[in-house]
N, C-alpha and C positions, 0 to 999 in steps of 0.2 A: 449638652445633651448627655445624659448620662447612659453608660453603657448596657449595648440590651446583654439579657440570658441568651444563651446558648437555645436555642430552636432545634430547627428542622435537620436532616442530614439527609442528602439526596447523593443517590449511587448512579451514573447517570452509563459508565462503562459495563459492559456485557450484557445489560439489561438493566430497566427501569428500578430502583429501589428507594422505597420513602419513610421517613421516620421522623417521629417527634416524641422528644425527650424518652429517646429508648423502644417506642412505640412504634410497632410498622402501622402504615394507613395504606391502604389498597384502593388503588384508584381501578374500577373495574368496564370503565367505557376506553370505546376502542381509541389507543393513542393517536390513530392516523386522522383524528378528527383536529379541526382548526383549534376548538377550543382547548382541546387537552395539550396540544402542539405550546398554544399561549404562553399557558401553564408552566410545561418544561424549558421554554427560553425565557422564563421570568423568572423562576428556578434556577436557572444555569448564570444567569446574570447577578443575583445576587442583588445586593444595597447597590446597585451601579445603577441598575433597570436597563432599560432600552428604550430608545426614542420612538416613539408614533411611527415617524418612514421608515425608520428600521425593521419596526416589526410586521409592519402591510406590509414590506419589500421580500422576509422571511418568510409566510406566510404565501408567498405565490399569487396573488390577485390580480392575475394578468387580465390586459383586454377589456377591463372596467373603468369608467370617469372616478376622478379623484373622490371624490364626497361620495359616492355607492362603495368606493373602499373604506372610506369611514365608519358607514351606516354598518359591514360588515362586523367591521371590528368591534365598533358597539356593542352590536347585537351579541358575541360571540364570546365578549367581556362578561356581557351581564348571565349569558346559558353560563358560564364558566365560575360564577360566584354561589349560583344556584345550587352547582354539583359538588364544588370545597363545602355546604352549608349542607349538605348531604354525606357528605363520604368521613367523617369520623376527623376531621380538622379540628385544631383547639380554637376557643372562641378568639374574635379579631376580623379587624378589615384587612380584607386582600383585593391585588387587581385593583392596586389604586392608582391615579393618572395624575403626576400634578409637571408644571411647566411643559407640556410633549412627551415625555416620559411616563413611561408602565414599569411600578413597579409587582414585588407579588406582594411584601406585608414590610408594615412599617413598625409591628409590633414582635418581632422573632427576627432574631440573625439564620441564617439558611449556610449551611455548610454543603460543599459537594466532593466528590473525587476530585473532579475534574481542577477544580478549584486548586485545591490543596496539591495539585499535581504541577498547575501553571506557575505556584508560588516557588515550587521546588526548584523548577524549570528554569524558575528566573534568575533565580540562588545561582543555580549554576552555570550561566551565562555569565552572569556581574563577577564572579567570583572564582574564576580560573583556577588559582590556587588555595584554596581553601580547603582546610584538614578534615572537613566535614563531607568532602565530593560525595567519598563513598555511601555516605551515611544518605547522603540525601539521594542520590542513584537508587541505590536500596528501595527507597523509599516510593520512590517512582513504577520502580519497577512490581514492587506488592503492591500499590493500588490501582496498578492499571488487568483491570478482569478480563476484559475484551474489547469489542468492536462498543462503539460508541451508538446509544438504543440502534440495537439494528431493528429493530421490529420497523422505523424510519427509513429503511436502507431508499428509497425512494426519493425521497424530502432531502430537495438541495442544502437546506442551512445544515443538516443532521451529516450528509456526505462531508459537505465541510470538514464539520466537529471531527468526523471519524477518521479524517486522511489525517490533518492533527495532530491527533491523540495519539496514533496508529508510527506517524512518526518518530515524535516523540519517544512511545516506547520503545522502538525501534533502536534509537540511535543513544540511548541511555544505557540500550539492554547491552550493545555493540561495546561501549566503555566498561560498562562495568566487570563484562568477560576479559576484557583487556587485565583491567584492573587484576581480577584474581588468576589470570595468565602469570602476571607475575609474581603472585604471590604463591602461586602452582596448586591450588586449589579447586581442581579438576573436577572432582565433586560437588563445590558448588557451580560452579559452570555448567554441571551435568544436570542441576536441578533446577537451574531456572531456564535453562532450552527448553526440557521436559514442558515445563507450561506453557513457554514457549508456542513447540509444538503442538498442543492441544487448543491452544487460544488463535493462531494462526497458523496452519499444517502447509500452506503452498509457499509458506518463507524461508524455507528451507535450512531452518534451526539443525536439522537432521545435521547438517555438514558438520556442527558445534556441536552437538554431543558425541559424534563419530572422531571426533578429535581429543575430546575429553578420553572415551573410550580408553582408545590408539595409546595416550598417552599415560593411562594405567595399566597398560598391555593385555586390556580386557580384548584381545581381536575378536573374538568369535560373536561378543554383544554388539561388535561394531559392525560384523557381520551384518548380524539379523538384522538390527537398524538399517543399514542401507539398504539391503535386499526387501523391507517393509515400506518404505519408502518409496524406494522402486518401484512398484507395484502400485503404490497409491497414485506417484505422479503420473502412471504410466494408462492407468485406469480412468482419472481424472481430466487430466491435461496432453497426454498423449506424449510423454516427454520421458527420457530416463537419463535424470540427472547426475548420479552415483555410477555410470555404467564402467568404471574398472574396479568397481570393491574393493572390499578391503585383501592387502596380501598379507598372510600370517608369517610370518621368518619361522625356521625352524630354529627350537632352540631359545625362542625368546625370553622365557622365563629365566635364563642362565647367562645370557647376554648383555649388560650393562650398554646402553646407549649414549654415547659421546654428543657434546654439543657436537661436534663438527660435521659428523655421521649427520644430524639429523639435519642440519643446516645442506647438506650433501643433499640428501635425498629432498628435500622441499624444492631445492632448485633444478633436482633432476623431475618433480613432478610439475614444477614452472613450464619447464621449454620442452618447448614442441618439438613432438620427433625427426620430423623430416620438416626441409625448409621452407619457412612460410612462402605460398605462392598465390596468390588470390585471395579474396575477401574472407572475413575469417566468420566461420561454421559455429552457433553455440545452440544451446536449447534456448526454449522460451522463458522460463524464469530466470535464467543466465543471461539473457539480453536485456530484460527489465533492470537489472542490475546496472549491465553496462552502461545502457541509458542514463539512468540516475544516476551515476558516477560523471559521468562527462559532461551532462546540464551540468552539475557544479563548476566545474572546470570549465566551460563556454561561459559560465556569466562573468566571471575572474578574467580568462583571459581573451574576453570579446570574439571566438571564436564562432563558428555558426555549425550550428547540427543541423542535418535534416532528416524526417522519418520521411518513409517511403512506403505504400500498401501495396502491393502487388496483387491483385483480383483476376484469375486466370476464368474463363467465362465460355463454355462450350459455345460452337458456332450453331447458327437455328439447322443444320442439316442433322445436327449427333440428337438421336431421337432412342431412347432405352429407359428399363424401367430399374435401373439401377443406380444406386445411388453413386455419389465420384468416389466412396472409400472405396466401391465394391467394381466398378469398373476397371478392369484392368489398363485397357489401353490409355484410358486416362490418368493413371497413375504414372505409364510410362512417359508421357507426354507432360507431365508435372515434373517429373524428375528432370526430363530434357530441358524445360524450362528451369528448373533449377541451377544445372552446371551452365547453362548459357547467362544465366543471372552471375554465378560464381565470377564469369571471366569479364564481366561489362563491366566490374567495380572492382577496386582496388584492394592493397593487402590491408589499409590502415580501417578499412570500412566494416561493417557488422552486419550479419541478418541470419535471418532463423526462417523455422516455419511456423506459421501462424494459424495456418487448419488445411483439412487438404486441397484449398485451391487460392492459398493467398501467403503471402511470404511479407517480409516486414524488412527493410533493408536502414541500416543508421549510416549514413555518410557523413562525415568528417571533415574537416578543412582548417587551414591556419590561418584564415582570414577571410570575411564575410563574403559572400560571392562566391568563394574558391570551389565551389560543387558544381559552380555552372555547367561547366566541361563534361563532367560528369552525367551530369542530367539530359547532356542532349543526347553523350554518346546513349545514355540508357532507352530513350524515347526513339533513336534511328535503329538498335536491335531490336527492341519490340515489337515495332513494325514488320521490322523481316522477319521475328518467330510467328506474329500474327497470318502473313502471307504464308509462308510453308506450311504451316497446322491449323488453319482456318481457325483458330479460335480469336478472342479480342483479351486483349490486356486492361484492365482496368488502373488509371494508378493514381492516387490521393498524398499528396505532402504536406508535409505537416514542419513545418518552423520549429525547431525543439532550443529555444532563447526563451528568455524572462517574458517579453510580450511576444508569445507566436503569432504565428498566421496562418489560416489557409491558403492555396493557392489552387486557382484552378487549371486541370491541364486538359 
């Protein structure tokens, strides 16, 4: 077979983008439709295609007989050839089916971000040490725009793509600061946070340019960045993640800093000032963290995490037209729950707050089961705050291992 031309180019990160040979084509019906949905995962597939189950499976047609899923997909093939034969497409068959598989065209090769982002990706999996890491990080990292079509944010297969992708750039973006860490290259560190921050703002990039900053003794820009942040997370999410700012030294501009100085001060802002004693305290995108940090570490070392939701629930007597922010008393009786939360779980454990009447606890263990203990002492307190302060506990665990679980309590 001889090789096709160069086609299509499909931008599938931060929003939909389509092009043929230089050309945008605008596809101007609403993407949440099945048929246009087709479209983008035959699109995203490339010369691979997708299998018939695959695609009814993506597509969500729950609750229907086999062959009425068919009939759909037909139907939704053929609306969807009508509207390419309409929208400014070069001539050619698309939305062709042969052995179980849908592909979009047999006549153009289709290029996409996403594509050219998974080959990079793979590159650097296979290829540890390869003189090229950076170049292909780089590379990663400029063509990822954003959230994978959020205009989809609904549509399971699209969530998928977006957790993905989102990763991905994530953990490429993580090396590559690495990378000009060492090359002390603070300014470009400085400038790929910056989009960073603009492309996802609750990931808290801010910490990494606030360090770039620091480390050009820009304090007063590291300043404002934290203190704007502040304010976002705090407006946002209810959290303040930056809350000891930045301290300026007097004198710093005249000051030479020692490695050893700074090696000093990182481990004096490591450890905790007084001695750990109870379950340990973070904000809420600090526990998302932790989380993700420790799933890794449980699937390696077969340990067992478990999450925990904490649901605090007025009794049917508390009757006000006040919302739980604005209620006082029940702020003080969240709180009470709270430090009585602090001491029923231990120092190696995690939790935050989650909104104002529900808390999130991570427990820990060195060997599967090892939370039992824990869990019951949790469930014999609760009951006793439930009896003194009439209210009801609600609580939800969640299995945080490779294949979790519910569990009902």
């Amino acid at each position: 077979m001889e090789e096709q031309e160069p086609g299509f180019y499909v931008r599938f990160l931060g929003g939909l983008y389509l092009e043929f040979a230089g050309k945008r084509i605008k596809i101007t019906k609403n993407l949440k439709q099945k048929s246009i949905q087709i479209l983008l995962i035959l699109l995203k597939a490339g010369s691979e295609g997708v299998s018939r189950s695959q695609l009814i499976e993506m597509l969500e047609w729950e609750g229907e007989q086999w062959e009425r899923k068919l009939n759909n997909l037909r139907c939704q093939t053929c609306k969807l050839r009508r509207l390419i034969s309409e929208s400014g497409f070069p001539k050619g068959k698309y939305i062709l089916a042969s052995k179980g598989r849908y592909y979009f065209s047999m006549n153009y090769q289709v290029e996409t971000d996403t594509g050219r982002i998974d080959k990079l990706y793979k590159k650097l999996r296979s290829k540890p040490d390869s003189d090229n890491r950076e170049i292909w990080l780089r590379e990663i990292v400029h063509l990822y725009q954003g959230e994978f079509l959020p205009v989809l944010v609904a549509e399971e297969w699209a969530v998928v793509e977006n957790a993905h992708y989102h990763t991905v750039y994530t953990c490429c973006l993580n090396e590559l600061c690495q990378i000009l860490r060492e090359q002390e290259d603070y300014r470009g560190i400085f400038h790929l946070c910056t989009k960073a921050c603009q492309i996802h703002p609750y990931d808290e990039w801010q910490a990494v340019q606030i360090e770039c900053l620091v480390a050009q003794h820009r304090y007063q820009d590291a300043v404002e960045i934290s203190e704007k942040a502040n304010k976002v997370f705090a407006k946002e999410l209810g959290v303040v993640p930056f809350q000891k700012g930045i301290v300026i030294p007097p004198g710093f501009d005249k000051v030479a800093k020692q490695e050893r100085e700074i090696m000093d001060q990182v481990m004096e802002r490591l450890s905790e000032k007084e001695q750990p004693h109870g379950a340990y305290q973070c904000s809420y995108p600090h526990f998302i963290d932790i989380c993700r940090f420790l799933m890794r570490i449980s699937e390696r070392e077969e340990t067992e995490l478990v999450l925990l939701l904490c649901t605090l629930i007025p009794g049917p007597e508390k009757k006000t037209n006040e919302t739980l922010e604005e209620d006082k008393d029940f702020i003080k009786l969240a709180e009470r729950f709270r430090s009585q939360l602090a001491g029923l779980i231990r120092n190696q454990d995690v939790y935050t707050r989650y909104s104002e009447n529900q808390f999130l606890v991570l427990l820990t263990a060195a060997a599967k089961g090892g939370n039992q203990s824990v869990r019951k002492r949790l469930r014999q307190g609760f009951r006793e705050f439930e009896e003194k302060e009439g209210m009801t506990v609600e609580l939800e665990i969640q299995i945080l291992n490779t294949r979790s679980r519910k569990e009902a309590m």
